[in-house]
N, C-alpha and C positions, 0 to 999 in steps of 0.2 A: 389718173394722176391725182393724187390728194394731196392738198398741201394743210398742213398742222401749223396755228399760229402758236407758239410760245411764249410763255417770260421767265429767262434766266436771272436770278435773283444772285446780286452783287452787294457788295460790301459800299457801294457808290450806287444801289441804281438798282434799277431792271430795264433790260435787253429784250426789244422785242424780236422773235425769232420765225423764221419762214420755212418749216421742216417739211418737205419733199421725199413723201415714201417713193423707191424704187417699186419700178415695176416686176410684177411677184415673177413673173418667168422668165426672168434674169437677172433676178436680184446677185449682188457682190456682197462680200463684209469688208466694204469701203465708201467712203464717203467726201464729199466735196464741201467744203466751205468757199461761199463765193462770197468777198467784201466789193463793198461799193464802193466809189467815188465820191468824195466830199460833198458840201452840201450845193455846190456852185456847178456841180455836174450831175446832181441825182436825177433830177426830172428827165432828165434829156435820155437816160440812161435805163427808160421803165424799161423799156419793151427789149431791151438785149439781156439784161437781169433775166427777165421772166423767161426768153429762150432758151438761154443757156439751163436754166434751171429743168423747163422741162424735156427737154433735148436730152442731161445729162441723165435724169428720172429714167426715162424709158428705155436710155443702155445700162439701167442697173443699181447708180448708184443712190445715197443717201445725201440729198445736197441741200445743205442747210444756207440761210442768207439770214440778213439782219439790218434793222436800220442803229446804222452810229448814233452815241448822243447826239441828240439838239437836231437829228434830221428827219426824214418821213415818219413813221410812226410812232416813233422814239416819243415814251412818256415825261422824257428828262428834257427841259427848258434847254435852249440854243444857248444860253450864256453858261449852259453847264459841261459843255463843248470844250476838248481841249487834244493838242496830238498824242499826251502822253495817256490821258483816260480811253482815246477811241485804241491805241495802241492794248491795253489793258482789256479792250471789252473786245478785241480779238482775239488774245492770247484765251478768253471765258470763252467763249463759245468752240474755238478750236479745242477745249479742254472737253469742253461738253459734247462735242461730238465725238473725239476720241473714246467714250467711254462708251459708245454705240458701235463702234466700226474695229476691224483690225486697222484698215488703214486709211490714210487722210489726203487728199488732195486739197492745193487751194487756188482760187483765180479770183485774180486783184484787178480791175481796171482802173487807169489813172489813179487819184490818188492812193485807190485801195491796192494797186500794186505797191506802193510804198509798204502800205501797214501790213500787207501778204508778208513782204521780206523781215519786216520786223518782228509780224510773229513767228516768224523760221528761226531766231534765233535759238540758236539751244535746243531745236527740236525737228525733229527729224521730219519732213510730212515725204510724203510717195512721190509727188512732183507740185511743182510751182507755173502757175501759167499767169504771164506779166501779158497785161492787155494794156498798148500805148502807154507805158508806166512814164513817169514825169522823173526825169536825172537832174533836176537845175530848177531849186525851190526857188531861187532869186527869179529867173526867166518865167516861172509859173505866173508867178503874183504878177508881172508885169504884162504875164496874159491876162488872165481874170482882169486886171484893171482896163484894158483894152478891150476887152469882150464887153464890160460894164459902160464903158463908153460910147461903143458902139449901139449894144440895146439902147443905149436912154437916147442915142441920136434917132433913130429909129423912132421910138415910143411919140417923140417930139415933134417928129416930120408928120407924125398922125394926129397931131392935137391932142397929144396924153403929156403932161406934164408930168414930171417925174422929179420933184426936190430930194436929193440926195449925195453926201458926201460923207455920209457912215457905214454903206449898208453895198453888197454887190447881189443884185438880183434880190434879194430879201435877206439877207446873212449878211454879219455883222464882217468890217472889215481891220479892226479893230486889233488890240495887243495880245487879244485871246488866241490867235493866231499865227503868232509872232512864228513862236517855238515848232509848227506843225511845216511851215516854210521853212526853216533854221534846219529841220530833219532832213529835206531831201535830200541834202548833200549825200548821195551814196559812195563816194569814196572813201570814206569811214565807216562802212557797215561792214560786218563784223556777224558772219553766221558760218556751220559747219557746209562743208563743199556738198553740191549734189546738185540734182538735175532741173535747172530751169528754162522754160519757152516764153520766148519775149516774141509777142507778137506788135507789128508795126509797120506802116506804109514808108516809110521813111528813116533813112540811119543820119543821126546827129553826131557833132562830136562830144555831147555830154554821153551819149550811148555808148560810143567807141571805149572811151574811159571807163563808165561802167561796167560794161563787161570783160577789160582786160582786168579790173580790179578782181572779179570774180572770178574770173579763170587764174588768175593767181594765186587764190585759195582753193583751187582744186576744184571749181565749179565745173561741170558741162554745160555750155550754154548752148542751144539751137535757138538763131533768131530767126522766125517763120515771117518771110514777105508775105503779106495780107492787100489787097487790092482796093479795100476801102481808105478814104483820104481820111487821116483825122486831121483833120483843117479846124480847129475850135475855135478859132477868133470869128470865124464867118456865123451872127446870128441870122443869118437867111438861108443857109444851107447846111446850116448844124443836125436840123431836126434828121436832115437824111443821111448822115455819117451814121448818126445813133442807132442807126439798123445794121449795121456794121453785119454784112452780110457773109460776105466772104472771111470775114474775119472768122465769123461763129461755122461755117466748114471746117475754116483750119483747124480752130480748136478740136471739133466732133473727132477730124481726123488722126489728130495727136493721142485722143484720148481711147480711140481703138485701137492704135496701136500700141498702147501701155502694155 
């Protein structure tokens, strides 16, 4: 498995990019774009990225990843962060792999399930795979705020002082972020019908709405029960959701049966 780093050069920026040649004896002329999770979930989130990536590599496909402005490798400063440019540097790099592949798969977790659906807009991809996607931008923030409260209690009870009432985990909490909250509302999105896999341990009633919204637009939805808890507020047992084990079966399994 070789992985090729990139930089996609933007009218804003350059994108750093994580290009995963298939493997030769079973290569496809198709391709995965996997977004990640905002900057409050990336760490947590290495080791399933890196799975899923090369898991997908060696049934064939071309699966490109990337870090958002203002997060992991991302050459572009955190204050240059925003939902409608990370929106933008998905739609770049779904462009850019489209011009490698016939066709395009994309899997979003958490927040990148959001920006998966936003890049679907207008555009056709092969299938959508929503990993725990977030339906209730209001309810998110008031996680993150909870999750952040919890670390610095934590941090505290150890003798690590932690001054902070701008910042969640090291990102900014700030008006930069108003608008990328303001987006989840998925009852207003607005893309052409086709076929998406919402994987999740749990059915809420922000999910119930979301998916009648989309099957109302002629979506097919299949929601895959997945045996791993995403429980996110818990900072003592986060580390081991993020191996989300069974989850990344489901997927494998979906995607052999494409």
């Amino acid at each position: 498995m070789a992985v090729a780093i990139t930089f996609l050069s933007t009218g804003e920026g350059s994108i750093t990019q994580y290009e995963t040649a298939p493997d030769t004896q079973s290569v496809k002329d198709e391709g995965v774009l996997f977004i990640n999770s905002g900057p409050w979930d990336i760490m947590r989130l290495s080791w399933l990225q890196k799975q899923i990536t090369a898991q997908l590599s060696d049934m064939g496909y071309h699966v490109t990843r990337f870090d958002l402005c203002g997060t992991g490798d991302s050459p572009e400063a955190t204050e240059s962060a925003s939902w409608e440019r990370w929106v933008r540097e998905c739609c770049a790099v779904r462009d850019a792999l489209r011009k490698k592949v016939r066709k395009v798969h994309v899997v979003g977790i958490r927040l990148g399930a959001a920006l998966a659906l936003k890049a679907s807009e207008n555009y056709a991809f092969r299938s959508l795979h929503l990993i725990d996607p977030i339906f209730d931008g209001a309810a998110y923030w008031e996680n993150l705020q909870k999750l952040q409260q919890n670390f610095l209690a934590i941090q505290n009870r150890f003798g690590t002082q932690i001054e902070t009432t701008h910042e969640l985990l090291g990102y900014p909490l700030g008006p930069a972020w108003k608008s990328a909250i303001e987006a989840l509302n998925f009852r207003q999105f607005d893309g052409k019908g086709r076929r998406a896999y919402i994987y999740g341990s749990h059915a809420l009633p922000a999910q119930e709405a979301f998916v009648e919204n989309l099957v109302a637009k002629n979506w097919e939805i299949k929601s895959v029960p997945v045996a791993d808890d995403f429980a996110w507020l818990d900072p003592i047992k986060i580390h081991l959701q993020c191996f989300a084990r069974a989850t990344l079966q489901s997927i494998y399994q979906e995607f052999a049966e494409l």
